[in-house]
N, C-alpha and C positions, 0 to 999 in steps of 0.2 A: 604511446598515449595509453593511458588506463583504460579499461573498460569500464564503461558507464553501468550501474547499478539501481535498482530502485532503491528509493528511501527507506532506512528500516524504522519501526515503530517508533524506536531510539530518537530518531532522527526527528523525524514528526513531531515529538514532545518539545527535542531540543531547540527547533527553527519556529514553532507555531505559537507563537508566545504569545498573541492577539487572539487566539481559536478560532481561525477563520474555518478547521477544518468539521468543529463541532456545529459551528451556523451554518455550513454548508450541508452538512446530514441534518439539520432538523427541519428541509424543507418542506417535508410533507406535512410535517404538525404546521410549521406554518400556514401552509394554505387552509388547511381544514379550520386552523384556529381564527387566522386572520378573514375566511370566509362567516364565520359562527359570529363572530364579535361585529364583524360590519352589520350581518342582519339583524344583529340584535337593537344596534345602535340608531339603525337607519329604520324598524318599524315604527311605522303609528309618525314617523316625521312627513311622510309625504316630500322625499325629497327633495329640494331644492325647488319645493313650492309648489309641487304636482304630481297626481298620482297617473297609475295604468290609464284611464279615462282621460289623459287630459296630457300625452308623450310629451317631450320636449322637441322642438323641431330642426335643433341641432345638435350636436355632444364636440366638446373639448377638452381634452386630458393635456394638464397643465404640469411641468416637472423636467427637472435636468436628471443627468444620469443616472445611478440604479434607480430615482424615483420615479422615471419618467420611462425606464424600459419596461416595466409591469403594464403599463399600458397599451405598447407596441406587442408584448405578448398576447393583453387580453381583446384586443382587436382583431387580432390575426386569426383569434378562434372564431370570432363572429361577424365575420364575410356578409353577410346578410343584412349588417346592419340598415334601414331604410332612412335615415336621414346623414344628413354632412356631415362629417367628422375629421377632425386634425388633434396630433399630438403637437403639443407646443414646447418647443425645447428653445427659450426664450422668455422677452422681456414684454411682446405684446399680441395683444387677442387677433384672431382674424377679425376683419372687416365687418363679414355678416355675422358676426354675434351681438343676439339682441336679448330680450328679456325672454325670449321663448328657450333660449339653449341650457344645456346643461354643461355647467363649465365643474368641473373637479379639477383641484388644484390639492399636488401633491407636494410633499416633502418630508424628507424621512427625518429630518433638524427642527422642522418648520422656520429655518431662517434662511431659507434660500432666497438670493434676494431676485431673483426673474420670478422663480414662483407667489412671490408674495407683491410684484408687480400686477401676473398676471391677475389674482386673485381681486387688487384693488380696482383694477380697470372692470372685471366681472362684475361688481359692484355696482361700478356707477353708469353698468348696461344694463340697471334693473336687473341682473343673474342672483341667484343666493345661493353660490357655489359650493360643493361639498370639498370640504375640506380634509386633506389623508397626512396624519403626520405623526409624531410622538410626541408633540408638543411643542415649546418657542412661540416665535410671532404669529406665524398661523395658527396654531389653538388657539391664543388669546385673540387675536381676528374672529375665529368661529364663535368665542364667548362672545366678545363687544356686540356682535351684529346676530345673534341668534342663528348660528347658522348650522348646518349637518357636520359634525365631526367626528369622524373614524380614528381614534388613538391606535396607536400601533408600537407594540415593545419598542423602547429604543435603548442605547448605550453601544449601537455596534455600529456596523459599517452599511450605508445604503446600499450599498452592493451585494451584501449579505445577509438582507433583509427581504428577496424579492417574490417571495411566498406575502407579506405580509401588505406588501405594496400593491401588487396582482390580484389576491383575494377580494378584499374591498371594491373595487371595483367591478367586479363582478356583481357584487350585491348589489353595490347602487344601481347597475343599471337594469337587474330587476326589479328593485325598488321603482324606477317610473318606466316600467311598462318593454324596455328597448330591449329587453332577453328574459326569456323563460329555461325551466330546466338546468339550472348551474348547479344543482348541489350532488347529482348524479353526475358529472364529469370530475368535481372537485372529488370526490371518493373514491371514483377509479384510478386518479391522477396520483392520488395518497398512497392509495395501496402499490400505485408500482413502483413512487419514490423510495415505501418503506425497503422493498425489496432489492431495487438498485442501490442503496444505502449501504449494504451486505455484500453486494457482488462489488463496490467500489472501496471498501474499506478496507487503510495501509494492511493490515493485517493479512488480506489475501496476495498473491504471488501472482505478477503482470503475466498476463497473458490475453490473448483474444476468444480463447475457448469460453464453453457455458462456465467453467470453473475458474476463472481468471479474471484478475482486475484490469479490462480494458481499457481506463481510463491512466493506471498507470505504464500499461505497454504502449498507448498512442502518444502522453510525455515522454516517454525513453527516444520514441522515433521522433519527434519533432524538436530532440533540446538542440541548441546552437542553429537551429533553422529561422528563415524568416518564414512566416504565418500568413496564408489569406484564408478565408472562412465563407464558403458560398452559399448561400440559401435562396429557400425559392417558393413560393406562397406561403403557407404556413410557418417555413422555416426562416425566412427572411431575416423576423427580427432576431432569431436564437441565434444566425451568425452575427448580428452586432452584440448580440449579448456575451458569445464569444472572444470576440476581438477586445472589449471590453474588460473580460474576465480577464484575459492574460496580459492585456496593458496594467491593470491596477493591483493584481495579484503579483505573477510572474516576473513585475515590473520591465517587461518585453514590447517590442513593437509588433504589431499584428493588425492586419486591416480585414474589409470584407466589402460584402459585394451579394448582388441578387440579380438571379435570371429572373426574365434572359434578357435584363439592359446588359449588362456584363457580355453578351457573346457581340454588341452594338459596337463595343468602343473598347474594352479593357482586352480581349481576346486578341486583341494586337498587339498590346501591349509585351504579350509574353513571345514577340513575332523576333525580336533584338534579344542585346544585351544578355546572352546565356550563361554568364557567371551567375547573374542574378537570379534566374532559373534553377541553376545546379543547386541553389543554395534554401530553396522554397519550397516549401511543401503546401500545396493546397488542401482543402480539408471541405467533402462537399457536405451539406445536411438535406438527407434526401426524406421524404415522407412519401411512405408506399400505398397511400390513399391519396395523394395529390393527384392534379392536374396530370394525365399522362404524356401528354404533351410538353411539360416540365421536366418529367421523369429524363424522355427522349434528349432534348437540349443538355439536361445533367450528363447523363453518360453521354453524346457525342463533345461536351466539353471538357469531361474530364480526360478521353483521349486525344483530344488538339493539343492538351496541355504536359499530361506526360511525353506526345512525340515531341514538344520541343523540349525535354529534358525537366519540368517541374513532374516534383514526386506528387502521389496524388493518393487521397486516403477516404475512402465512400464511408459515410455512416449512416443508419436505415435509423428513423425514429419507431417506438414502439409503443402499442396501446391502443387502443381503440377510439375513445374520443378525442377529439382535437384539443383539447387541454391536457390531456396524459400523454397523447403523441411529443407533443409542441416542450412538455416538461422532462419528459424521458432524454432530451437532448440541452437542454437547460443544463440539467443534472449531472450529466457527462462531462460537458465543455467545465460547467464548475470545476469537477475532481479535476479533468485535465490540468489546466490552469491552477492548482492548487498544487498537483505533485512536479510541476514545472518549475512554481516557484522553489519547491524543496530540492529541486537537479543545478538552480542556479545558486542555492545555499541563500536564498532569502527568505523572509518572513514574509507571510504572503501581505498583511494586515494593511500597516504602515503604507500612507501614501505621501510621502514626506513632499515630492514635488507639486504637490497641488497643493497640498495645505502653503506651501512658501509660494506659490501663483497667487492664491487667494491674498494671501496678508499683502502682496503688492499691490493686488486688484485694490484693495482697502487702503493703500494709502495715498497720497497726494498724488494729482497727477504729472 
């Protein structure tokens, strides 16, 4: 059998013909740009019909996939929150959403058809939802009814838009009152993107070292493996945004999972079947400012799992505040995912089995 190589520059040019790998380095303008245009758009409106004086006394972040992981990211930063909150990855509101909540309803198309469910039911609970998209039915939504609308570059991939998706949201919930302080984490978050951009880019020579692109040494180790992706407070959502990346990039199977429900019910799972094991590589995302208590369960599960023969691979996030923590591993798992697909000879872009899912969804039943 050959031995396996990283991709050369060559290579990248030849296979990346959608430039997922140029949207995935311009994350950090995104967020600073996609933060800058939200506050701009969202001053002087009094969000969704109320300002700091006067909070909303619930929050719902409305949105299917990449539209709908910016929200699970921007949650995760802010623990604190003091009223009810759910991500809605669906067609309908929670229960107790009333005219008091703040419902943002995302989409990177604006033609998602759950988001623009949710968006209508928001409606007619008296909400006057903020709306996040690049346009479609939901902009024109936000026109017809007067409502907050955050534009956001579009012609690319929701998945590779997730700076611009994240951002925004941020602002609005400064806008009424439910976070302060975001524009000092969004700068430190930029500055380490710009700098991981450099240390991830094909041009540098795979390695794990300060001088190596570890992003493409941890694809070398994981190509032909099957993928689980563990996270665990903060990190939670960055292993679904993982699992994610490499199903729709890599076009790979990869799952995940969060401590420590995962050490309840799944930690037996790896108890059988050791083919299946031999053939896996878990991948943990650890945050060295978490819960230490987390930390503990990470490493005693990550050696339950190597002794029953699963490979096991610790990553530490980096940064100071929890949005550059929480990003510094966004960033990574993106390249991952990126030069994975480049080891399988695909294009990362292209998502041909969903768009042909959708056109069935669409037609007769």
């Amino acid at each position: 059998m050959d031995e396996l190589v990283a991709p050369t520059p060559e290579e990248v040019a030849r296979l990346d013909t959608g430039g997922m790998l140029a949207a995935i380095a311009e994350l950090p303008r995104q967020l600073t740009a996609g933060y800058a245009v939200a506050r701009e758009e969202l001053r002087g409106t009094r969000a969704a019909g109320r300002g700091p004086e006067d909070r909303p006394t619930g929050l719902v972040l409305c949105g299917m996939g990449g539209s709908a992981i910016g929200a699970d990211l921007v949650l995760a930063c802010l623990p604190e929150l003091r009223v009810p909150t759910a991500v809605v990855r669906g067609y309908r509101l929670p229960a107790w959403v009333d005219s008091g909540t703040l419902v943002v309803a995302a989409s990177y198309s604006g033609e998602t058809e759950e988001t623009l469910a949710c968006a209508a039911a928001a409606l007619s609970c008296g909400c006057r939802p903020v709306c996040v998209s690049s346009g479609g039915a939901l902009a024109a939504l936000a026109r017809d009814h007067g409502l907050p609308l955050v534009r956001v570059p579009g012609g690319g991939q929701p998945r590779a838009a997730v700076g611009y998706l994240s951002a925004p949201l941020l602002a609005t919930l400064e806008a009424v009152g439910l976070a302060d302080g975001q524009a000092a984490q969004v700068d430190e978050a930029a500055a380490l993107l710009r700098a991981g951009s450099a240390r991830l880019a094909p041009g540098r020579a795979a390695g794990d070292g300060p001088d190596g692109n570890a992003a493409m040494a941890l694809a070398l180790r994981l190509h032909g493996r099957l993928l689980v992706v563990y996270g665990a407070g903060l990190t939670a959502p960055v292993a679904r945004r993982w699992k994610g990346q490499v199903n729709e990039n890599a076009k790979a199977p990869a799952f995940w999972n969060e401590l420590p429900e995962l050490d309840h019910n799944e930690l037996m799972g790896w108890t059988s079947l050791p083919h299946v094991a031999a053939s896996t590589t878990a991948v943990f995302l650890e945050d060295p400012l978490g819960d230490p208590r987390l930390a503990r369960r990470a490493a005693l599960t990550a050696t339950e799992l190597e002794a029953r023969g699963v490979a096991v691979e610790r990553l530490t996030a980096h940064g100071e505040s929890p949005l550059a923590r929480l990003f510094s591993l966004v960033q990574l798992g993106d390249h991952v995912s990126f030069y994975l697909a480049l080891l399988y000879g695909v294009d990362p872009t292209p998502v041909q089995a969903i768009q042909d899912f959708k056109a069935k969804l669409s037609g007769p039943a």
